[in-house]
C-alpha positions as CSV (number, residue, x, y, z in Angstrom):
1,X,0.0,0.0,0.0
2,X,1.3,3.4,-0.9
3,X,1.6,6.1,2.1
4,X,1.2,9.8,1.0
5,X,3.4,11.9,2.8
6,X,3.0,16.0,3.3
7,X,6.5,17.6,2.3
8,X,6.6,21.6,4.6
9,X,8.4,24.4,4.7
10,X,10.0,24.3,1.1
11,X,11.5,27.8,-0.6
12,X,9.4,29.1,-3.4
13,X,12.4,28.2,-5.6
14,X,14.0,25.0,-6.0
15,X,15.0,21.9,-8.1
16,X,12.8,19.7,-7.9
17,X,15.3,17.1,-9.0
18,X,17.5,17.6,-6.6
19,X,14.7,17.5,-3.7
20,X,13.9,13.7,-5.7
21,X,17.3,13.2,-5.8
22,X,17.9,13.7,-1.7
23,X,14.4,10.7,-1.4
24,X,15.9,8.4,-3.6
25,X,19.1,8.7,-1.7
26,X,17.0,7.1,1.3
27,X,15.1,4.4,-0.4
28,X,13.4,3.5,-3.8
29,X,9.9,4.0,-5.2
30,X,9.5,7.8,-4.2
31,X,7.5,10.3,-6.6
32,X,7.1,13.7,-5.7
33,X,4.7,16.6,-6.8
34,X,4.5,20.2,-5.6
35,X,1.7,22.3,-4.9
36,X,2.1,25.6,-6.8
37,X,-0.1,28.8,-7.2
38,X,-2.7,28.4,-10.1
39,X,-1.5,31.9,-11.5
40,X,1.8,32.6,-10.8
41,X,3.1,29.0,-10.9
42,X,5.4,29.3,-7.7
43,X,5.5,26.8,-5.3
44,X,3.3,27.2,-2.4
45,X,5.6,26.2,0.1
46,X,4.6,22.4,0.6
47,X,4.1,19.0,-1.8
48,X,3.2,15.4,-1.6
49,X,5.6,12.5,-2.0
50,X,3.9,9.1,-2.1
51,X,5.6,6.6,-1.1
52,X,5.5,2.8,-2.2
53,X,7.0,1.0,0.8
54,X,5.9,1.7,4.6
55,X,9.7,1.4,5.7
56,X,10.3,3.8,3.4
57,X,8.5,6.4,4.2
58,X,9.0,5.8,8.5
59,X,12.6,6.3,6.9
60,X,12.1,9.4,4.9
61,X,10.3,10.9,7.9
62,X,13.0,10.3,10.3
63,X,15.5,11.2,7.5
64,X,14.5,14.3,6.3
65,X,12.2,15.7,9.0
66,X,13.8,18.9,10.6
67,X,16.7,18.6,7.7
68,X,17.8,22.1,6.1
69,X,17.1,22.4,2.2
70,X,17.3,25.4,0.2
71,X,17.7,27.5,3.4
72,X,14.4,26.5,5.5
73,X,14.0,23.5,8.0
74,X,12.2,20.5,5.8
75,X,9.0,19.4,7.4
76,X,7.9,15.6,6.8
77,X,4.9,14.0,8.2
78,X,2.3,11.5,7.0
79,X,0.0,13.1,5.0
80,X,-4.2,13.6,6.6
81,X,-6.4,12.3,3.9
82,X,-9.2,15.5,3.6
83,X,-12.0,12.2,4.6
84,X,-10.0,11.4,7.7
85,X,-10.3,14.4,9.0
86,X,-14.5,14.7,9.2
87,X,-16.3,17.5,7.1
88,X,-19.2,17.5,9.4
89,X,-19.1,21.6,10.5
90,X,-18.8,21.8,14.0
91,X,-21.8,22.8,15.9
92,X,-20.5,26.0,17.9
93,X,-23.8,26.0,19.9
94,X,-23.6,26.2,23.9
95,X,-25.5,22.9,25.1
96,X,-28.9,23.4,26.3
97,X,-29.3,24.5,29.8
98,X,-25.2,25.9,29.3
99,X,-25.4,29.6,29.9
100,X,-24.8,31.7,27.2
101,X,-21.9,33.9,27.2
102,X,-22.6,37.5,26.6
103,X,-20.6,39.6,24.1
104,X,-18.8,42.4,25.1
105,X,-20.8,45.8,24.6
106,X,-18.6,47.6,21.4
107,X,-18.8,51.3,20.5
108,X,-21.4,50.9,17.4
109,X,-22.3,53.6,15.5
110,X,-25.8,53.9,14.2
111,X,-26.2,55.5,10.9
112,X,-28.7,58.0,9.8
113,X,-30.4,59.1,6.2
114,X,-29.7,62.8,7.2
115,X,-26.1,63.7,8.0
116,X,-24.7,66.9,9.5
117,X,-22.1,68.6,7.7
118,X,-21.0,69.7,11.1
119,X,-21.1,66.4,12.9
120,X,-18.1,63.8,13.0
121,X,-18.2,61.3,10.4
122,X,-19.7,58.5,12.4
123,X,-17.6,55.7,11.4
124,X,-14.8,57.5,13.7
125,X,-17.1,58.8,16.4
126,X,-16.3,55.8,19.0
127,X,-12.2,56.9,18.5
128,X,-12.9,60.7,18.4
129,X,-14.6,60.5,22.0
130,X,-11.6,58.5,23.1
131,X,-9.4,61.0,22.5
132,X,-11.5,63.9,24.0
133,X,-11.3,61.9,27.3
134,X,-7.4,61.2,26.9
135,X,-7.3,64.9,26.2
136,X,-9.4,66.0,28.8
137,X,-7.7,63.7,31.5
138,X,-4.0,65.0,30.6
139,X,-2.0,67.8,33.2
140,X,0.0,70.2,31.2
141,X,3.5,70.3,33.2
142,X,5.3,73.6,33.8
């Protein structure tokens, strides 16, 4: 059975070959593919090498794990399949009978069909009151 392995922490630029080159130094039956942007064509940082053997692959993670390429630390792990991990959405929800936690009151600013001209642009009204108390609350030293 083939084991998928998530390849981190790779620079932008790079040989490929030469990243192939340092699996096949530790065992046979590696084949590697990088994730790269869909419009720029860079790599994204991380790939996927599956891996043929078991041994193999317990020997590329021990290996190469925490190994420096290209200037970053290499970051090999077995690779999550997107099912294992569940795609139910969590339920956030306090149980029944679990208080609810109340949010913190925030500085909201209502809006109005007729402005002022005169009046503070309301999207800034919360900070400009702030700074008439910090202005209001200083001493002026002599």
């Amino acid at each position: 059975m083939s084991v998928r392995l998530y390849v981190g922490n790779l620079p932008q630029t790079f040989d490929e070959n030469e990243l192939v080159a340092l699996f096949q130094g530790v065992g046979e039956g590696v084949r590697f593919k990088t994730v790269t942007d869909r419009e720029t064509g860079v790599c994204r940082g991380f790939g996927f090498a599956n891996v043929d053997d078991e041994k193999v692959a317990e020997a590329l993670i021990g290996q190469l794990h925490g190994r420096e390429f290209g200037g970053n630390t290499l970051r090999v792990e077995v690779s999550e399949r997107r099912d294992a991990r569940g795609t139910a959405p969590i339920d956030r929800r306090p149980a029944s009978g679990a208080p609810v936690a109340q949010r913190r009151a925030a500085d909201k600013v209502v809006h109005a069909d007729n402005v002022d001209s005169q009046a503070p642009d309301p999207r800034w009204a919360g900070e400009l009151a702030k700074l008439k108390d910090l202005l209001a609350n200083q001493t002026v030293g002599v």
